[in-house]
C-alpha positions as CSV (number, residue, x, y, z in Angstrom):
1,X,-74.0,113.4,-53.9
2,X,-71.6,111.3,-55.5
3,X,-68.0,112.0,-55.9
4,X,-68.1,115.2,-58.3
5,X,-64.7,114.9,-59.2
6,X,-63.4,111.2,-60.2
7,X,-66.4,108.3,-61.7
8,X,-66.4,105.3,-59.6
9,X,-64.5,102.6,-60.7
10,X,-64.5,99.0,-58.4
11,X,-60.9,98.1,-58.7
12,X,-61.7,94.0,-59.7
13,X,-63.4,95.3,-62.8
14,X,-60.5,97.1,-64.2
15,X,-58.0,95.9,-66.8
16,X,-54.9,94.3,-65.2
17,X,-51.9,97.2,-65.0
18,X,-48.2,96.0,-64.8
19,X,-45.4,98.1,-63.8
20,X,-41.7,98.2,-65.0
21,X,-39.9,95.2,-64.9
22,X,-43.0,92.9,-63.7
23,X,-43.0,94.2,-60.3
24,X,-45.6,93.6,-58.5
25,X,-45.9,97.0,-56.2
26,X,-44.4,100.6,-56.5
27,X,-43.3,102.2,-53.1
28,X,-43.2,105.7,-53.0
29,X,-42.2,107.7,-49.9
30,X,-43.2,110.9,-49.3
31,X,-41.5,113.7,-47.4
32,X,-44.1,116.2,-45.7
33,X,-41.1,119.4,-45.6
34,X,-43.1,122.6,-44.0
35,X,-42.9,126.2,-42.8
36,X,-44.8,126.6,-39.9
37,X,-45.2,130.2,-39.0
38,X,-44.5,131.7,-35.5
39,X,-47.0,134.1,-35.3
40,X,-50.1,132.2,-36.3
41,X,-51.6,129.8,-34.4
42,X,-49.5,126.0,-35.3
43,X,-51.2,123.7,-38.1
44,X,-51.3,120.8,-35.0
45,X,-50.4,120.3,-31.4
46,X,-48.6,118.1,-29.4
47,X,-48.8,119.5,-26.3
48,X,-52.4,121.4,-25.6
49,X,-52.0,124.9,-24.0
50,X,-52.8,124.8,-20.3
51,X,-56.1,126.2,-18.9
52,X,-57.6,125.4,-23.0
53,X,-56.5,129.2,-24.1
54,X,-54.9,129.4,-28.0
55,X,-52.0,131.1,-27.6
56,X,-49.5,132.9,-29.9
57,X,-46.6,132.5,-29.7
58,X,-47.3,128.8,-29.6
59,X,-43.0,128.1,-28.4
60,X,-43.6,124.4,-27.4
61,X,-45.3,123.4,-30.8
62,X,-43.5,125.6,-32.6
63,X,-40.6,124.2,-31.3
64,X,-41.7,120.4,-31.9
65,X,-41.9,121.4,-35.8
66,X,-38.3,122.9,-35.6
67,X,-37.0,119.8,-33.6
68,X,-38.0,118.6,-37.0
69,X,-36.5,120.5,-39.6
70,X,-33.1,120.6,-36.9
71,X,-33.1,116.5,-36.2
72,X,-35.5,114.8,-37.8
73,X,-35.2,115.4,-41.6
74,X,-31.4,114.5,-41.3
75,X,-32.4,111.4,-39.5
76,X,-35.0,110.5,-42.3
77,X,-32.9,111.6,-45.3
78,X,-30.2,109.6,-44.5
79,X,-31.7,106.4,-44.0
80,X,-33.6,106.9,-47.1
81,X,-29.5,107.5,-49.0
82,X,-28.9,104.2,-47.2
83,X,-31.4,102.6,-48.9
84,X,-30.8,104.5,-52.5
85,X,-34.7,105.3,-52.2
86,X,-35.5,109.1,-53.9
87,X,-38.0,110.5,-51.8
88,X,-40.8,113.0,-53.2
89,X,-41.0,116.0,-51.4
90,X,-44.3,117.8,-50.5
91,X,-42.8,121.0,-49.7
92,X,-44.0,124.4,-48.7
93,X,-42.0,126.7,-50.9
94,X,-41.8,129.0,-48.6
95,X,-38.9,126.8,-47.2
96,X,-36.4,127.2,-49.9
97,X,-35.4,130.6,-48.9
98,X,-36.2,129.3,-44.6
99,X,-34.2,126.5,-44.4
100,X,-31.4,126.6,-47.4
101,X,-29.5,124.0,-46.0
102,X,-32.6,121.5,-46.2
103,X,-33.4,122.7,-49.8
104,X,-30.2,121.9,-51.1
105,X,-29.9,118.4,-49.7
106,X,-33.3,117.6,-51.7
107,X,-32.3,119.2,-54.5
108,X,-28.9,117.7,-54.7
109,X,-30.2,113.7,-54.0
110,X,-32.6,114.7,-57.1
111,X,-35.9,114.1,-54.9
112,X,-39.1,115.4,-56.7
113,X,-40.6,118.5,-55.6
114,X,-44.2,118.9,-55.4
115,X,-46.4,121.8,-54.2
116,X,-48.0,122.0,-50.8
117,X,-48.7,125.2,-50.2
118,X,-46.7,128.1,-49.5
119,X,-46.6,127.9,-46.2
120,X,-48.4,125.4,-43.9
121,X,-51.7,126.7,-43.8
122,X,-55.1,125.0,-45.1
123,X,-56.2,126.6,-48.6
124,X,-59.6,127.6,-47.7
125,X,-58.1,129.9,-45.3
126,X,-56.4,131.4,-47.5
127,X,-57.8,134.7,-48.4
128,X,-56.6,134.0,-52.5
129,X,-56.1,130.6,-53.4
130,X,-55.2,131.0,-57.0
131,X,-52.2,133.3,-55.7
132,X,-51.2,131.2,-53.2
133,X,-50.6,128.1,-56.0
134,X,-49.3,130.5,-58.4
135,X,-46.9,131.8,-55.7
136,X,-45.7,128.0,-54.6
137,X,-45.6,127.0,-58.5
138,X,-43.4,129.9,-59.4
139,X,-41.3,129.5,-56.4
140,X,-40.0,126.2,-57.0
141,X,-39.8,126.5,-60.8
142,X,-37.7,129.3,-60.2
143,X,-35.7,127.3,-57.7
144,X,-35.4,124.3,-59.2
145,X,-35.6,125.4,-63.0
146,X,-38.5,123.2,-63.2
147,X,-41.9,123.7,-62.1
148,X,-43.4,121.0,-59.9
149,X,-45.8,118.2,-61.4
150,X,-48.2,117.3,-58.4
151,X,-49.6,118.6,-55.5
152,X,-50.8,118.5,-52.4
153,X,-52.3,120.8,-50.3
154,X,-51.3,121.2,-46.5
155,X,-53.9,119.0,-44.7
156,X,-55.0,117.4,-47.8
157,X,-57.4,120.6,-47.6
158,X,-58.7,122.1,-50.9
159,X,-62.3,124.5,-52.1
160,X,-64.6,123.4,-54.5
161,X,-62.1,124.9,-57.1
162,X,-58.8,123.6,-55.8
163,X,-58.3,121.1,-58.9
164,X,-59.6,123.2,-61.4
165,X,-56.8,126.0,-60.4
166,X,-54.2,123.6,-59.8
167,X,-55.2,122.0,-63.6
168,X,-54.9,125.6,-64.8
169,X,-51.6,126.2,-63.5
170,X,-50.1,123.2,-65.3
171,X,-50.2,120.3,-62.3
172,X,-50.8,117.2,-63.5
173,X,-51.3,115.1,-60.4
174,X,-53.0,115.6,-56.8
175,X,-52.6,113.6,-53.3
176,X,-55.5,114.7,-51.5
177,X,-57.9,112.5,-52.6
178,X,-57.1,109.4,-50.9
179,X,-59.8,107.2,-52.4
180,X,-57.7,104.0,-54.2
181,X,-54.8,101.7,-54.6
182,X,-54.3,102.9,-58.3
183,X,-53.9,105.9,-60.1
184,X,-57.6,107.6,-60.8
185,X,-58.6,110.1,-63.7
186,X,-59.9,113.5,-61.9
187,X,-62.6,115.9,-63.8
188,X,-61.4,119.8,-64.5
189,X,-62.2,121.9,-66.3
190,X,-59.5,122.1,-68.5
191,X,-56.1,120.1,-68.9
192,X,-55.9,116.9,-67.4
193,X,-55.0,115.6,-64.0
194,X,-54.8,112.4,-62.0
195,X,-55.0,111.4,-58.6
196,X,-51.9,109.6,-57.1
197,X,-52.9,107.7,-54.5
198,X,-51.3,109.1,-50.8
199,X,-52.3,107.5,-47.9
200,X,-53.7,108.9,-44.2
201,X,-53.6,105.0,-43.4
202,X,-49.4,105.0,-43.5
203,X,-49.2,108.4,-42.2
204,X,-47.0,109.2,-39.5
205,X,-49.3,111.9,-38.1
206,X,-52.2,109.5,-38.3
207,X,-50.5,106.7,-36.6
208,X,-48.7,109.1,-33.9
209,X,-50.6,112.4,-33.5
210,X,-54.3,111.4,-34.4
211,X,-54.3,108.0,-32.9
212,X,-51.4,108.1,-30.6
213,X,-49.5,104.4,-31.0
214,X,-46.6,103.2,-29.6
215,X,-43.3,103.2,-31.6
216,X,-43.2,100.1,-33.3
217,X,-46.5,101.1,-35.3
218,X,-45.5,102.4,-38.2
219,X,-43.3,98.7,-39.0
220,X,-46.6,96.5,-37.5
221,X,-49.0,98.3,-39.6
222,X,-46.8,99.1,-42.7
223,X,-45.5,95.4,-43.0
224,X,-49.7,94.4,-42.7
225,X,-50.2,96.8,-45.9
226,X,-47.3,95.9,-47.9
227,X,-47.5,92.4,-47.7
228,X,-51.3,92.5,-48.8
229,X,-50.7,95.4,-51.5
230,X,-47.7,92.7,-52.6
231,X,-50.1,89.7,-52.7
232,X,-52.5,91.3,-54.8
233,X,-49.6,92.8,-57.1
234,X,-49.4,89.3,-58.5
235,X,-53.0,90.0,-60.9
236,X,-52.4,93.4,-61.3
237,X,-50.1,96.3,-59.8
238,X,-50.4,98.2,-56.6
239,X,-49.8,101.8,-55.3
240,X,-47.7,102.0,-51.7
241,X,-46.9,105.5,-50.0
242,X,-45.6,105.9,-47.1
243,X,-45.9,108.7,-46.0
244,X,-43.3,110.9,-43.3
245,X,-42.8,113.9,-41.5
246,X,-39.6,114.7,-39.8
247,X,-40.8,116.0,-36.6
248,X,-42.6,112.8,-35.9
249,X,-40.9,110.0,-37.2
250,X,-37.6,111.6,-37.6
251,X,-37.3,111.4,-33.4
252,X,-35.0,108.7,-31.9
253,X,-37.6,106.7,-30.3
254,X,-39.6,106.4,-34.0
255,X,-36.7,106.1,-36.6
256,X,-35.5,102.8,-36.3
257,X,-39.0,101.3,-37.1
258,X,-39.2,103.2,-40.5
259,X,-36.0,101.8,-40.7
260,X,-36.7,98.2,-40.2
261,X,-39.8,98.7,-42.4
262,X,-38.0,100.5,-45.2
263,X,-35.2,97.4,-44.9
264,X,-38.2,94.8,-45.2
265,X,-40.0,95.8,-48.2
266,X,-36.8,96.3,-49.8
267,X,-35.7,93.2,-49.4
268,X,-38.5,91.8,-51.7
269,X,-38.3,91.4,-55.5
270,X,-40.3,92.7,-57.8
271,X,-40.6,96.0,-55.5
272,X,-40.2,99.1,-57.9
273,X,-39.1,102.6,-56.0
274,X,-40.8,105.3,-58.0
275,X,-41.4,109.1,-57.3
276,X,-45.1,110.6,-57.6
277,X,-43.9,111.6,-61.6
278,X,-43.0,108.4,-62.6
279,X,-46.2,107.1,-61.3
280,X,-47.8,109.4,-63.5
281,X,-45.9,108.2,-66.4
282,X,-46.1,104.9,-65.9
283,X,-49.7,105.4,-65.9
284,X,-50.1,107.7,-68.4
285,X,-48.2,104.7,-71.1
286,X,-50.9,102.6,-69.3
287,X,-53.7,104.2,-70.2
């Protein structure tokens, strides 16, 4: 069957969109921050478990996440100060009340907070998904003072009913459908929402867990995508996420990469750095 959720749309039909200022491309950077939880088995695996057995606890995976949330975030956060770029943050909620220290830090450099679940663990394991958004929603907005605007659900894994409930509990944009270079109108039942595009192209965890590159990947193949998404930015606008976790890119071996990509496309005009909401709004004024 065809999509159910979003009519197809070629993207050299479309009206020409323009963002702020006549740039060309919109960056954003997404931060993956998660819970993983210690007595289930680990969302994924670096090291396999001699002998094949699944085992619990799981201390070496386990403790390649923490490395992450110990190290790593600091590592990413402030190269992304250095470069005055505000991050948005796909954040288990459960993590405001884990990891204070980490919570703050977004909070205070104003990064945007979007939902991804509670804690890491795919929605349709979950044995109530509509309490398991309501519970991340109400979390953050009673953390933040604001309730988040988009979502994304751990794994990019949703039911048949994941937008609808995420329309109904006032989201307004989702990053698991990563289907385009542009904004996309999605189909619910009520309210309205609207695809963002995210990326499993400029992933971290694609590049480095799925498909197991060297170091420098993440600058080779992020500098091949920006300088195409900039090219074509010149007839009409283009979407570019990148798209991080700190226990994998946020090592020593990995950083500097990010760092010399981040330090290229910066160094371009016409680049606007925008959080998942003011994509939204800038598409919304487009539309």
């Amino acid at each position: 069957m065809s999509n159910p959720r979003a009519d197809y749309s070629a993207i050299n039909t479309r009206k020409p969109l323009k963002l702020p200022d006549g740039a060309r491309l919109a960056l954003w950077v997404v931060v993956n921050v998660e819970e993983w939880d210690i007595n289930d088995k680990m969302a994924r695996q670096v090291l396999p478990t001699p002998q094949g057995a699944s085992v619990v606890p799981d201390i070496p995976n386990y403790s390649w996440h923490e490395y992450g949330m110990r190290v790593g975030f600091w590592r990413v956060k402030a190269l992304l100060d250095r470069l005055g770029i505000r991050a948005t943050v796909s954040l288990n909620a459960s993590v405001i009340h884990s990891y204070p220290e980490i919570f703050k830090a977004m909070v205070d450099a104003d990064w945007e907070i979007m939902g991804h679940g509670f804690l890491q663990k795919a929605l349709p394991l979950e044995d109530d998904e509509e309490a398991v958004i309501r519970k991340t929603v109400e979390a953050i907005k009673d953390a933040t003072g604001t309730a988040p605007r988009g979502w994304m659900g751990p794994g990019l894994a949703e039911t048949w009913d994941t937008p609808d409930l995420l329309a109904a509990a006032g989201i307004e944009y989702i990053c698991d459908w990563v289907m385009d270079d542009l904004p996309v109108p999605m189909k619910v039942k009520t309210g309205r929402m609207v695809s963002i595009p995210y990326t499993v192209e400029t992933s971290d965890i694609t590049m480095y867990v799925v498909q197991n590159h060297k170091s420098p990947e993440i600058f080779d193949r992020g500098k091949d995508q920006f300088d195409r998404l900039y090219s074509e930015g010149q007839e009409s606008a283009r979407i570019m996420c990148i798209a991080l976790h700190p226990y994998v890119i946020g090592v020593p071996h990995r950083i500097g990469y990010l760092e010399k990509l981040l330090d290229y496309i910066t160094s371009h005009d016409d680049v606007a750095l925008m959080t998942g909401g003011e994509i939204l709004d800038w598409y919304d004024s487009q539309c």
